[in-house]
C-alpha positions in Angstrom: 111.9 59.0 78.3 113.4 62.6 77.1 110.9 62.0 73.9 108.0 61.5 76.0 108.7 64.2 78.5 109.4 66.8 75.4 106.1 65.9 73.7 104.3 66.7 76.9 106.1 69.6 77.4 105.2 71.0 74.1 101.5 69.8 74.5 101.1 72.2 77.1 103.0 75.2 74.6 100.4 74.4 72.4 97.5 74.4 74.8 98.6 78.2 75.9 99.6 79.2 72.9 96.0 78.0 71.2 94.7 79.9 74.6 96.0 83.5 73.7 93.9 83.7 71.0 91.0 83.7 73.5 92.3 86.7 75.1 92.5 88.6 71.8 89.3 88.5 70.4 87.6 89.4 74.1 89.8 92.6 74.0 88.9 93.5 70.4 85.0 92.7 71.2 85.6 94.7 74.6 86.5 97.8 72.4 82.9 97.6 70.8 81.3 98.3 74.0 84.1 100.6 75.9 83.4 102.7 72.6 79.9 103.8 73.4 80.6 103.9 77.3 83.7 106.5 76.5 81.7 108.4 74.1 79.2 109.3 76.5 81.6 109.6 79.4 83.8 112.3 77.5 80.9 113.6 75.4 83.2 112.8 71.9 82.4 112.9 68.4 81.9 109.8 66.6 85.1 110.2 65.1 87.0 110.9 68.0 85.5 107.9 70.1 86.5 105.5 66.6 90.4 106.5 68.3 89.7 103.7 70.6 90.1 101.5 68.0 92.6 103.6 66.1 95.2 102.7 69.2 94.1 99.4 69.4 94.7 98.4 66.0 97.9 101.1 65.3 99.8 99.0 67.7 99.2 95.9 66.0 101.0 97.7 62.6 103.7 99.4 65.2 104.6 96.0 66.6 104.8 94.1 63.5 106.7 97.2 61.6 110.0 97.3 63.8 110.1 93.2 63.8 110.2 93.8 59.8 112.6 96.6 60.8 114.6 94.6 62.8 114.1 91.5 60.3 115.5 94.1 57.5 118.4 95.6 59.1 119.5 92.3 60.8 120.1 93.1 64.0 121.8 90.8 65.8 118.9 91.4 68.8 116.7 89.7 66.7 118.8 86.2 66.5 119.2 85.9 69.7 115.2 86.2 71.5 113.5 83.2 71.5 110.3 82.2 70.8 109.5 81.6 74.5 110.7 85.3 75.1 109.0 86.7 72.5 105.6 85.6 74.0 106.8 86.2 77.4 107.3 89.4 76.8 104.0 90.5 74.6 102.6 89.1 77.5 104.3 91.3 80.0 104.0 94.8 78.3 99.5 93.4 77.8 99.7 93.2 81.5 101.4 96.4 82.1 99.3 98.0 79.7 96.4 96.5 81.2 97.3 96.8 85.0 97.5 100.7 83.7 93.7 100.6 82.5 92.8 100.5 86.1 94.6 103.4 87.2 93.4 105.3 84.2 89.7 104.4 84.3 89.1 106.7 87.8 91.2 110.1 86.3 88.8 110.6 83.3 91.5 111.1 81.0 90.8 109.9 77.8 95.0 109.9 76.1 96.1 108.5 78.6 93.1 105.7 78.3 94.3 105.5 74.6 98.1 105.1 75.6 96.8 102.0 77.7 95.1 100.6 74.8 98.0 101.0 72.7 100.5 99.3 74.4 98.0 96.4 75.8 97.7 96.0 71.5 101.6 96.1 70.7 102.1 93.2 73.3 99.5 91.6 71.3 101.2 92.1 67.9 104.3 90.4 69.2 102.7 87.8 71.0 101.1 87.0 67.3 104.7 87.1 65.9 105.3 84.2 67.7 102.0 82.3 68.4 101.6 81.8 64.6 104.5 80.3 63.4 103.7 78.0 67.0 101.0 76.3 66.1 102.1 75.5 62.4 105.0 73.9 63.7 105.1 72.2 66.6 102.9 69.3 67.0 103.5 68.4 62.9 102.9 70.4 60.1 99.6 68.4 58.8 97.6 69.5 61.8 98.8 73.3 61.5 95.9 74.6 59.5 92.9 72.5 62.5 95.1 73.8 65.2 94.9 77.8 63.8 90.9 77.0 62.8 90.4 75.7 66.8 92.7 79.1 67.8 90.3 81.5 65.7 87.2 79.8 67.1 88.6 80.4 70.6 89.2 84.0 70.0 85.2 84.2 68.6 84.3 83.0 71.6 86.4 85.6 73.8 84.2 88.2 70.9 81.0 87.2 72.0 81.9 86.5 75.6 83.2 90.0 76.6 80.2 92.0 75.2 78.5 90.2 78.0 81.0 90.4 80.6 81.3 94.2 80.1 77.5 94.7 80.1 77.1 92.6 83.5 79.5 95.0 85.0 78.5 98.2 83.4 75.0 98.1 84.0 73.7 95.4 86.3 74.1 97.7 89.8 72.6 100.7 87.8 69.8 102.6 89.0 67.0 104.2 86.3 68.3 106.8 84.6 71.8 106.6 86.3 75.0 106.4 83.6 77.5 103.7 83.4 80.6 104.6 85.1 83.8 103.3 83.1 85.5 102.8 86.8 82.8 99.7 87.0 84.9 97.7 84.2 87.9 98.3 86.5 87.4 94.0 88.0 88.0 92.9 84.0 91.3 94.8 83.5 92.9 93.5 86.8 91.2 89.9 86.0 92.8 90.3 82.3 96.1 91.7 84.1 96.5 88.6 86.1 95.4 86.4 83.0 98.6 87.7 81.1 100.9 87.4 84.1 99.9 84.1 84.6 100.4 82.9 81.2 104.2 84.7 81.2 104.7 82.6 83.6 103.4 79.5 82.4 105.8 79.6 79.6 108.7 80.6 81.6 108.4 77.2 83.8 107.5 74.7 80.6 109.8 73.6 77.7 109.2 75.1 74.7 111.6 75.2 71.2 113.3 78.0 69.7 111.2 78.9 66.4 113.0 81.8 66.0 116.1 81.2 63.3 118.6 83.7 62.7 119.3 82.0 59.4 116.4 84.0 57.5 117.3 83.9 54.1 117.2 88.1 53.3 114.8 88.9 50.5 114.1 92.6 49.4 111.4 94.6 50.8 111.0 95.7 46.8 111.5 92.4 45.1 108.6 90.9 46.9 106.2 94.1 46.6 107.3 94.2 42.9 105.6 90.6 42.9 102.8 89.9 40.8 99.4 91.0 42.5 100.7 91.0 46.3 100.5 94.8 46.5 96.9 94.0 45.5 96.7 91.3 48.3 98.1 94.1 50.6 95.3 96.3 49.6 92.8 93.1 50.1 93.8 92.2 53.5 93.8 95.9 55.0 90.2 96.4 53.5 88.8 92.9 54.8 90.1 94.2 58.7 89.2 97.7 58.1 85.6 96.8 57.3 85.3 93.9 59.8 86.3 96.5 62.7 84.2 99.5 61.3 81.3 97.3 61.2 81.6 96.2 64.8 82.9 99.7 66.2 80.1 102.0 65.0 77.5 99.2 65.7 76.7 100.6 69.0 76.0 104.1 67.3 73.8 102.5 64.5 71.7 100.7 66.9 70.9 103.8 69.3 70.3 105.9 66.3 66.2 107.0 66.8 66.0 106.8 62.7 67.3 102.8 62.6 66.5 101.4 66.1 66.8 104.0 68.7 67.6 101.4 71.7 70.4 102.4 75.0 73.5 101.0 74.8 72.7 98.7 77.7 70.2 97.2 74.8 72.6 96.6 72.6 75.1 94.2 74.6 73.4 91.3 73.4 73.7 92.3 69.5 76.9 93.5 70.1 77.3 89.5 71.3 75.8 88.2 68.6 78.6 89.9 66.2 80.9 88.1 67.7 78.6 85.0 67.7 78.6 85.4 63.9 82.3 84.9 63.9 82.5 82.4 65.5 79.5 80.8 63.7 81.4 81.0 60.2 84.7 80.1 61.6 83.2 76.9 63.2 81.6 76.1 60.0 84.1 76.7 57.7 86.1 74.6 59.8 84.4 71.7 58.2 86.1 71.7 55.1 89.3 70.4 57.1 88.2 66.8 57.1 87.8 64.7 54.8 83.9 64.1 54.9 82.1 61.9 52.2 79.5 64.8 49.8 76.4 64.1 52.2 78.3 64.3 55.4 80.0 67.4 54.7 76.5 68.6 53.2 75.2 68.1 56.5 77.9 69.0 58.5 77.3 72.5 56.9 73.5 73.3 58.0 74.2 70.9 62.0 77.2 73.1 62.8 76.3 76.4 62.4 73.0 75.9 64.2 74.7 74.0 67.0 77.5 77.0 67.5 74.1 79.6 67.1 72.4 77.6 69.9 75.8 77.8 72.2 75.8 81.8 71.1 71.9 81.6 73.3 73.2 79.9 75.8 75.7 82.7 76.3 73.6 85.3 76.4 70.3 83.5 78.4 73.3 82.6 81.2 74.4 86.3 81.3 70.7 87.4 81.9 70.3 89.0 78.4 66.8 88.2 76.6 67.3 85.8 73.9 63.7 85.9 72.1 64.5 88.9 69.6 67.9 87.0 68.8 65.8 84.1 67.4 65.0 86.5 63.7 69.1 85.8 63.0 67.7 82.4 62.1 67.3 82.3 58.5 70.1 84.7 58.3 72.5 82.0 59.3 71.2 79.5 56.6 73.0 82.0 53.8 76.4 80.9 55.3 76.5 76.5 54.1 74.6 78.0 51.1 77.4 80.1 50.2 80.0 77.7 51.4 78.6 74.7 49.3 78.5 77.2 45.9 82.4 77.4 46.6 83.5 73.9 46.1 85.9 74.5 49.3 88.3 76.9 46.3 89.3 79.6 48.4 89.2 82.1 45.8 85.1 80.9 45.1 84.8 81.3 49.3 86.4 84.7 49.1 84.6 86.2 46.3 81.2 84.4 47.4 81.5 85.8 51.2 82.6 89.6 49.6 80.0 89.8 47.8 77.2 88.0 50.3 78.6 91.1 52.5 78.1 94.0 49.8 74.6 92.6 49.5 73.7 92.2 53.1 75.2 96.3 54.1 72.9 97.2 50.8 70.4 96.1 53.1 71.5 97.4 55.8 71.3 100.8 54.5 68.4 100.4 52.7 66.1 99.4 55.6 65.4 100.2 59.3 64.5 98.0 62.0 65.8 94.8 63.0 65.5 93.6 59.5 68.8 95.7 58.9 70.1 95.5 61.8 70.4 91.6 60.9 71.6 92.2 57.5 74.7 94.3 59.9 75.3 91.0 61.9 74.6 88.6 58.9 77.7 90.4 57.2 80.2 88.5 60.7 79.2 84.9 59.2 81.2 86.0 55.9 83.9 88.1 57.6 84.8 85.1 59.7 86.1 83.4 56.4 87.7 85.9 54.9 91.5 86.3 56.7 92.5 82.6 56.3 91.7 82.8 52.3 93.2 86.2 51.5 96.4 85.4 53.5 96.6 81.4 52.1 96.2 83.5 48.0 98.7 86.2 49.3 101.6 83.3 49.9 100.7 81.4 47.1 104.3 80.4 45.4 106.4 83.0 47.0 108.9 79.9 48.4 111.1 82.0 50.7 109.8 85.6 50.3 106.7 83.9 52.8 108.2 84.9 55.9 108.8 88.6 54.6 105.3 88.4 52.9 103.5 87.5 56.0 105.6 89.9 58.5 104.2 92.8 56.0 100.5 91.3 56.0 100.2 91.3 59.9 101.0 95.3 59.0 97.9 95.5 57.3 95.8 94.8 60.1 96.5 98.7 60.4 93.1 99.0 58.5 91.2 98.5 61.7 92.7 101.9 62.8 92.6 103.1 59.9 88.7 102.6 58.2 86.7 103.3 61.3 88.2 106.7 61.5 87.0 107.0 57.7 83.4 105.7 59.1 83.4 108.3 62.0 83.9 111.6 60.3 81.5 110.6 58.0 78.9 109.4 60.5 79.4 113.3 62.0 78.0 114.8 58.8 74.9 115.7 59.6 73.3 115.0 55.9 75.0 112.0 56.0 74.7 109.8 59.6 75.8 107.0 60.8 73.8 104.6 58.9 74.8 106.0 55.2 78.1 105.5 56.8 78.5 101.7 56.4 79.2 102.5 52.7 82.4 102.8 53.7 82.8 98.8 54.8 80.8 97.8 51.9 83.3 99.7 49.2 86.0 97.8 51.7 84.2 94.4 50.8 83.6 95.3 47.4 87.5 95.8 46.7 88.2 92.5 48.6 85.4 90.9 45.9 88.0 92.2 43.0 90.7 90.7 44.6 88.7 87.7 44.7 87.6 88.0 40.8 90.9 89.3 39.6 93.4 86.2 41.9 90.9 84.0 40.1 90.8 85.2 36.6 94.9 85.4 36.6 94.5 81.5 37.9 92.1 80.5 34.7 94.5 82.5 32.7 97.5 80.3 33.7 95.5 77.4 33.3 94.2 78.1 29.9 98.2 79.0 29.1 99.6 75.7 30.3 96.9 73.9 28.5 97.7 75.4 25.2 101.5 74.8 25.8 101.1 71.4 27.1 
């Protein structure tokens, strides 16, 4: 009977736990739009309104650098906080951070907007400390890699939901010619607020197991960076975030530019969406590679899914009032993505390369052209992204035994590319002989190193291959 009641009890851990990741991709997507609406609100500089996501993403590398810290040092605080207490209390400092948005939104002062956005992002970083390591575990270690590929898919959906929710509220009671007031978002922060409360307090009344050990077997911070190619996968892994975030951040700025499209930020909501749709469209699909499926099935699992997850994208945005018809011309951009995926033979080191370098080509395009055409190529770029964390991190691991813990506590620090590279894309986007569109050559140079780390993780393998064969 204990069994039984233990196994529902960490059914429902699960459930929230998969749940969280819902409420970190709507916050990251909700950046892309607060970006524009604080830009024109504060009259800021490309550059400056890229801090947005400079204090989003900062956190994330603050958070995860003193749990290293802490890790490192051994402190004895570390031993004793559970797992439940870990997310509990992520989820306490999102809510204060958040509950804080709300106050801040009516001053007009933009640090202290930042501060908010900072702290909501560090409670994130240690609830991901602790939802990770979650899913792989409990529930059995077979079904750890469906339950994170169902998590991911959640959070794209939270990305191309809050685009939408954001735009309903910015601009739905507007009159012509009257500016969005950021004090209109102030129903989505007390909404998110409660979210967070309410989950803290889920996990405080359910039973849940200590993940946390305080037997960690302590491995140099040296040893493993000293490790054959990780300081390369280091590099890989901030790049991949850096240009996934730049891409989406300055998006709003591309697509009012009067040299590429020249449309109001109220226009752009739905594209802005359909970023986030991408995301989730290669997630989904990717996805597919997790079950065994006979060559025709998984052939045609490939081309249904994605067009079944880009018809529930519509659906989104036709039930949130936006007009769908101009979304139809992604179409045949979406048919690059089981193309690419069936090239790589499921190796994650062919997906990684093929989706880096689908990426560099589509931003080539970007920059080359004007008009939707390019503005397609922008969003085409998402489908590839989508794939990109899970095969970098899974080749970043690969063989380190029981430097992974170490390894992947240092990874999570290189999220600090998504403060990092849009800041890079902003000042340039300010040069006036420059602009925002030549500015995406910053994300594609991103891609294009995360292509050699593809190339170079694969031409080490062949090597070692090759070796053994001679030896054997």
């Amino acid at each position: 009977m204990q069994v039984n009641k233990n196994q529902e009890s960490y059914s429902k851990a699960l459930f929230l736990t998969i749940a969280i990741f819902f409420f970190w991709g709507f916050s990251a997507a909700a950046n892309i739009l607060l970006i524009p609406l604080v830009k024109e609100t504060f009259q800021l500089s490309q550059l400056e309104s890229q801090l947005i996501e400079f204090s989003f993403y900062f956190a994330y590398f603050s958070g995860s650098f003193l749990y290293l810290l802490a890790n490192y040092k051994q402190w004895s605080i570390l031993a004793s906080v559970s797992t439940k207490q870990i997310l509990i209390t992520g989820l306490l400092i999102s809510a204060l951070g958040t509950f804080a948005i709300v106050l801040v939104l009516p001053s007009g002062s933009y640090i202290l907007l930042l501060i908010c956005l900072f702290s909501i992002s560090f409670g994130f970083s240690l609830q991901q400390i602790a939802a990770n390591p979650t899913l792989i575990k409990l529930g059995g270690k077979e079904g750890g890699a469906h339950r994170l590929t169902l998590a991911g898919a959640l959070g794209s959906t939270g990305s191309a939901i809050a685009p939408l929710i954001l735009g309903y509220f910015a601009f739905n009671q507007l009159q012509d010619g009257q500016a969005a007031s950021l004090s209109s978002l102030t129903p989505i922060y007390i909404a998110l607020a409660i979210g967070y409360l309410l989950f803290a307090y889920s996990y405080k009344v359910i039973d849940m197991p200590n993940l946390n050990s305080s037997k960690t077997a302590y491995v140099s911070v040296f040893e493993l960076l000293n490790t054959s190619g990780f300081k390369f996968s280091m590099l890989a892994l901030f790049c991949y975030v850096g240009g996934e975030v730049t891409l989406q951040s300055n998006l709003p700025a591309l697509l009012k530019d009067a040299d590429f499209l020249g449309i109001s930020t109220q226009d752009t909501v739905k594209f802005i969406s359909l970023f986030g749709g991408g995301l989730l469209i290669g997630r989904t699909t990717a996805s597919v590679f997790n079950f065994p499926l006979r060559k025709m099935l998984l052939c045609l699992a490939l081309f249904v899914v994605p067009g079944i997850t880009f018809v529930f994208v519509l659906v989104l945005n036709w039930f949130s009032g936006e007009e769908i018809q101009q979304l139809l011309g992604f179409t045949p951009f979406i048919l690059a993505l089981p193309l690419g995926l069936l090239l790589s033979k499921k190796d994650p080191r062919r997906i990684l390369l093929i989706a880096s370098l689908s990426s560099v080509f589509f931003l080539l395009g970007a920059i080359i052209f004007n008009g939707y055409s390019a503005m397609f190529c922008i969003l085409a770029v998402s489908l590839f992204s989508a794939v990109m964390w899970p095969c970098i991190f899974a080749l970043s691991i690969e063989g380190l035994e029981e430097k992974t813990q170490l390894a992947s506590a240092i990874l999570i620090m290189m999220i600090v590319g998504g403060a990092v590279v849009p800041l890079l894309q902003g000042s340039l986007a300010d040069i006036t002989w420059i602009g925002i569109q030549l500015s995406y050559i910053v994300p594609l140079f991103c891609f294009l190193i995360v292509g050699g780390y593809a190339f170079r993780h694969g031409a080490i393998e062949q090597y070692s291959n090759s070796k053994l064969a001679v030896t054997e």
